[in-house]
C-alpha positions in Angstrom: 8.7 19.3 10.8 11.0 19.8 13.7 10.7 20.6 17.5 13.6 22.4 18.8 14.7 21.7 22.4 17.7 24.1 22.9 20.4 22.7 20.8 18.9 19.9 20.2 16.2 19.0 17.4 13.2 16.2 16.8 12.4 15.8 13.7 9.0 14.1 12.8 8.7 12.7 9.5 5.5 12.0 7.8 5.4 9.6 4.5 4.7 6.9 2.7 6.0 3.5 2.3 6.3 2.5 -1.4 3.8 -0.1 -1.8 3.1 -1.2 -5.6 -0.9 -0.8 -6.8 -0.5 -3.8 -8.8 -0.5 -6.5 -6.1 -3.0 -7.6 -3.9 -3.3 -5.5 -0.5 -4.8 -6.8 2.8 -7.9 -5.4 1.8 -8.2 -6.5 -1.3 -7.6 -9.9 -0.4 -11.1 -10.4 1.4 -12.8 -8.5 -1.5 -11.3 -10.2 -4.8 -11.0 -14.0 -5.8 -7.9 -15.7 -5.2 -5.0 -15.0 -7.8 -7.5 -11.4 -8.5 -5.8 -8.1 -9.1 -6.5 -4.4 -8.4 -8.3 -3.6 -11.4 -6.7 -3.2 -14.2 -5.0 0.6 -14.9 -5.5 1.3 -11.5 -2.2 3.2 -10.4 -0.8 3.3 -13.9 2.0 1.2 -12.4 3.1 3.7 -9.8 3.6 2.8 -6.0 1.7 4.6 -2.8 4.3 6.9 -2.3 4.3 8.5 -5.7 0.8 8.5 -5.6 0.7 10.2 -2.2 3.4 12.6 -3.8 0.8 13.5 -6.4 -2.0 13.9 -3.7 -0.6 16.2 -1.5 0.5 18.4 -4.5 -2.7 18.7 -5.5 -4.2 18.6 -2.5 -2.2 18.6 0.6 -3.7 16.2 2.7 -0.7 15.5 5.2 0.6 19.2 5.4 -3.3 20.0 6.4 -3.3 17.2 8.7 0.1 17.8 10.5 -1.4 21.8 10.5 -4.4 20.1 12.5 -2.6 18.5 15.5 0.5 20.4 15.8 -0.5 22.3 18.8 -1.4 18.2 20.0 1.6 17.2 19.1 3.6 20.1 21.1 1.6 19.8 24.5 1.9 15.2 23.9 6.4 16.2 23.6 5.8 18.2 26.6 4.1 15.4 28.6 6.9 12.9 27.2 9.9 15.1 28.2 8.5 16.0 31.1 10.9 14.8 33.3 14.1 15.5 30.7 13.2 18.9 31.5 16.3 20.2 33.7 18.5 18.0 31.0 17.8 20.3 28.3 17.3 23.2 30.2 21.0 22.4 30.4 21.1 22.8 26.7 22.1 18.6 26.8 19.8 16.2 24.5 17.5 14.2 26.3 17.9 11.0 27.1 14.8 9.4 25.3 13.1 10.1 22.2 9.3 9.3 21.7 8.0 5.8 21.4 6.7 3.9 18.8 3.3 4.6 21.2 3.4 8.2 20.0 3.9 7.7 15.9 1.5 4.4 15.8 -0.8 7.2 17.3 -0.3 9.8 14.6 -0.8 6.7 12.2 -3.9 5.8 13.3 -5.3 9.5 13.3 -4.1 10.3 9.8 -6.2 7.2 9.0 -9.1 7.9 10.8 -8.6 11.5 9.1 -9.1 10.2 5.8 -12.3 7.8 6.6 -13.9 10.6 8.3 -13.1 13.3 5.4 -12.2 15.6 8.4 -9.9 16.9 5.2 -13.4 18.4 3.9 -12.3 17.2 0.1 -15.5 15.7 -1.9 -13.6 13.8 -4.7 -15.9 13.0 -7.6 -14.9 9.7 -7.6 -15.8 8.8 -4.4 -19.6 10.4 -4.8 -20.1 7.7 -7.6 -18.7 5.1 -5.6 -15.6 4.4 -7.7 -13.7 1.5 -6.2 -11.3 -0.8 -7.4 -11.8 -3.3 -4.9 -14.9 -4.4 -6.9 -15.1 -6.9 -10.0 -16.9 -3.8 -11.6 -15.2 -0.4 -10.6 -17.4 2.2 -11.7 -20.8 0.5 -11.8 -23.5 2.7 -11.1 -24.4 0.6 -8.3 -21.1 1.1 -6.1 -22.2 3.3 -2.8 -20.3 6.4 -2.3 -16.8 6.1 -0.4 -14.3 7.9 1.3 -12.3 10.2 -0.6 -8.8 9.2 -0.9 -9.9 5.4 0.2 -10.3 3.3 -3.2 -8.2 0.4 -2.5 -7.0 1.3 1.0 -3.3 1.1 -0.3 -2.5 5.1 -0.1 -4.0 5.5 3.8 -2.4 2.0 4.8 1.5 2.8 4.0 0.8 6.2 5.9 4.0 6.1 8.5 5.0 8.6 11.0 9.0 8.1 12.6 11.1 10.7 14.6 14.7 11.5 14.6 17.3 12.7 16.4 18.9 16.1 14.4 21.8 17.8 16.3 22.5 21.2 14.7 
């Protein structure tokens, strides 16, 4: 996803760190016992980002999202290159490129994204409460979740970063 400014290109970059299912996240820790693992089969071995690969071919969470608060995203640039604008009006780059302010922002409202299913997605799994967090995963008892939020692991290594493209 790029912004062109003249000559000169941002490119944000939305992904996923690869985090492995098989140890023990942040969450996790205040849920499960002491030496506990995510249960068993969970992740079939794979990390988040090959799981987030998976998700957004079936159902493209993050290219919905980034479709959501483009035109956000366009007008917050504008604010932040507000005063570069006679420098690349001159078709020169500008001397700054966003802060971490701006992606730890686009972080926290893909999370808050997923927790409030503003995705509209009703996974099956989340109605019946399916969590792996739990010393019984798909007990009858579980309450129902967010979709997409089982162990937390997917919506937690959710990163945003811009760069500097020349073309």
């Amino acid at each position: 996803m790029g912004f062109y400014l003249g000559d000169y290109v941002l490119k944000l970059n939305l992904g996923f760190e690869p985090f492995p299912y098989t140890t023990k996240s942040s969450r996790t820790r205040t849920k499960l016992p002491k030496g506990a693992r995510i249960a068993k089969g969970y992740g079939e071995g794979k990390n988040s980002a090959e799981v987030a690969k998976e998700l957004e071919e079936r159902y493209e969470l993050v290219d919905t999202f980034y479709l959501g608060i483009e035109e956000d995203l366009a007008f917050a640039l504008e604010e932040f290159y507000e005063e570069e604008i006679e420098t690349i009006m001159m078709e020169k780059p500008p001397k700054k490129i966003p802060s971490d302010k701006m992606t730890k922002k686009i972080e926290r409202e893909f999370r808050q994204y997923l927790q409030k299913e503003e995705h509209g997605i009703h996974t099956l799994a989340a109605q019946r409460g399916v969590s792996h967090l739990l010393p019984q995963p798909y007990s009858r008892k579980n309450r129902p979740r967010p979709s997409f939020i089982d162990t937390g692991l997917y919506m937690q290594s959710f990163r945003a970063w811009v760069e500097e493209d020349e073309e």
